[in-house]
C-alpha positions as CSV (number, residue, x, y, z in Angstrom):
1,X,-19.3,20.4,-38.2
2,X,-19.4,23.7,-40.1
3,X,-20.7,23.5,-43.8
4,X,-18.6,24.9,-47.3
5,X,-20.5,26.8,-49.7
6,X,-18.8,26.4,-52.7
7,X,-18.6,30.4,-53.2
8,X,-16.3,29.7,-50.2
9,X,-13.8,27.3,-51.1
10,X,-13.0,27.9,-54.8
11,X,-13.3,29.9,-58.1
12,X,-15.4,29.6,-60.6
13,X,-12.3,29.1,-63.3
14,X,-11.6,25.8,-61.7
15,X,-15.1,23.5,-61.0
16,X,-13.4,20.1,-60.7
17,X,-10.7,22.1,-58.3
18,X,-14.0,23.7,-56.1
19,X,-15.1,20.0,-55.7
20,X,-12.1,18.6,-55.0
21,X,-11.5,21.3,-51.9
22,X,-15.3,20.8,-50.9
23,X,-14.7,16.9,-50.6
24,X,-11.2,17.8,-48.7
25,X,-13.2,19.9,-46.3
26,X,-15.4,16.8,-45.3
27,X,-18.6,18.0,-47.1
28,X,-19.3,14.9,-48.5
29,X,-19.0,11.2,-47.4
30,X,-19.6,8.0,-48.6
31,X,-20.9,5.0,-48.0
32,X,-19.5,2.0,-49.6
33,X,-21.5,-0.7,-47.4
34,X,-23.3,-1.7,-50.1
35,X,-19.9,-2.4,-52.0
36,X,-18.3,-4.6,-49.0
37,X,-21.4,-6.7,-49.0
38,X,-21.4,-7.5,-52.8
39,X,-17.7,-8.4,-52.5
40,X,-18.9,-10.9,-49.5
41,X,-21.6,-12.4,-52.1
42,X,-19.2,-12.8,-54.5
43,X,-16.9,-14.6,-52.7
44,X,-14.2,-12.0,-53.1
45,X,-11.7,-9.9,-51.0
46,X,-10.8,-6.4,-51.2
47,X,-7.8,-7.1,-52.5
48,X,-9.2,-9.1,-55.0
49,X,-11.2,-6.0,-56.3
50,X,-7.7,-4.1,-57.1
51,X,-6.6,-7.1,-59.8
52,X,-10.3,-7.1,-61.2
53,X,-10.9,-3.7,-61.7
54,X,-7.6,-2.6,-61.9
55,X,-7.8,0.3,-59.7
56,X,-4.9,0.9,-57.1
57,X,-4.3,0.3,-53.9
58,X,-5.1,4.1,-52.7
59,X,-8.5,3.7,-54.6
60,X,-8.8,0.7,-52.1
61,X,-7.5,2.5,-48.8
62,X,-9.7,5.5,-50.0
63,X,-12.8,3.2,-50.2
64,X,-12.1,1.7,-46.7
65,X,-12.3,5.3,-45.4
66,X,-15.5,6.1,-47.2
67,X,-13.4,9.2,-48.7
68,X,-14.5,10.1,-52.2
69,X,-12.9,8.5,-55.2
70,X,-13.2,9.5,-58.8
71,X,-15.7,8.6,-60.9
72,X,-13.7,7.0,-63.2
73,X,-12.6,4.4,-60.7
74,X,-16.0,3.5,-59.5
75,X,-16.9,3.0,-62.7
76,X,-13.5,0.5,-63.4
77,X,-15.3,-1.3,-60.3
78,X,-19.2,-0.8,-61.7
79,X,-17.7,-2.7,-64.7
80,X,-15.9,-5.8,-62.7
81,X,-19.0,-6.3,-60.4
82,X,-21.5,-5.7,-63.5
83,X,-23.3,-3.5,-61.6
84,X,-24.4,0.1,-61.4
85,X,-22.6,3.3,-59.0
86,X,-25.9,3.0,-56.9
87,X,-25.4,-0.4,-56.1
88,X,-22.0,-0.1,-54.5
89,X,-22.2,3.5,-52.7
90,X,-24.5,5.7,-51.5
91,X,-23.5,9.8,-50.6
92,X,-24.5,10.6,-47.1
């Protein structure tokens, strides 16, 4: 698997474009393990998460992918779960 330097893949008049592109090529994944289990201990489903968090269902298939999402939706799910980002993913 061949790593992006960022010099590579975008400009410097568009950062959130030059991460988008880098997370495109596959330069970073994520785990959401952590996130499936607290669901289990909370007696919930996935499904269940897009009602309480109100995120949509391509947040959801994103997550079961372990593609990045934004951080705006982890934190939707951060607040639902009463938790913190580093309790439901890790980056890899």
């Amino acid at each position: 698997k061949r790593i992006f330097a960022f010099r590579d893949i975008c400009s410097p008049q568009k950062p959130k474009m030059c991460y988008n592109r880098a997370m495109a090529k596959g330069n970073a994944n994520v785990d959401y393990k952590k996130l499936w289990k607290l669901l289990i201990d909370k007696d919930m489903k996935k499904t269940d998460l897009i009602t309480v968090a109100g995120i949509s269902s391509n947040v959801l298939a994103k997550l079961n992918k372990g593609e990045y999402v934004s951080m705006e939706s982890l934190a939707k799910i951060c607040k639902a779960l009463g938790c913190d980002v580093g309790d439901i993913c890790v980056m890899n």
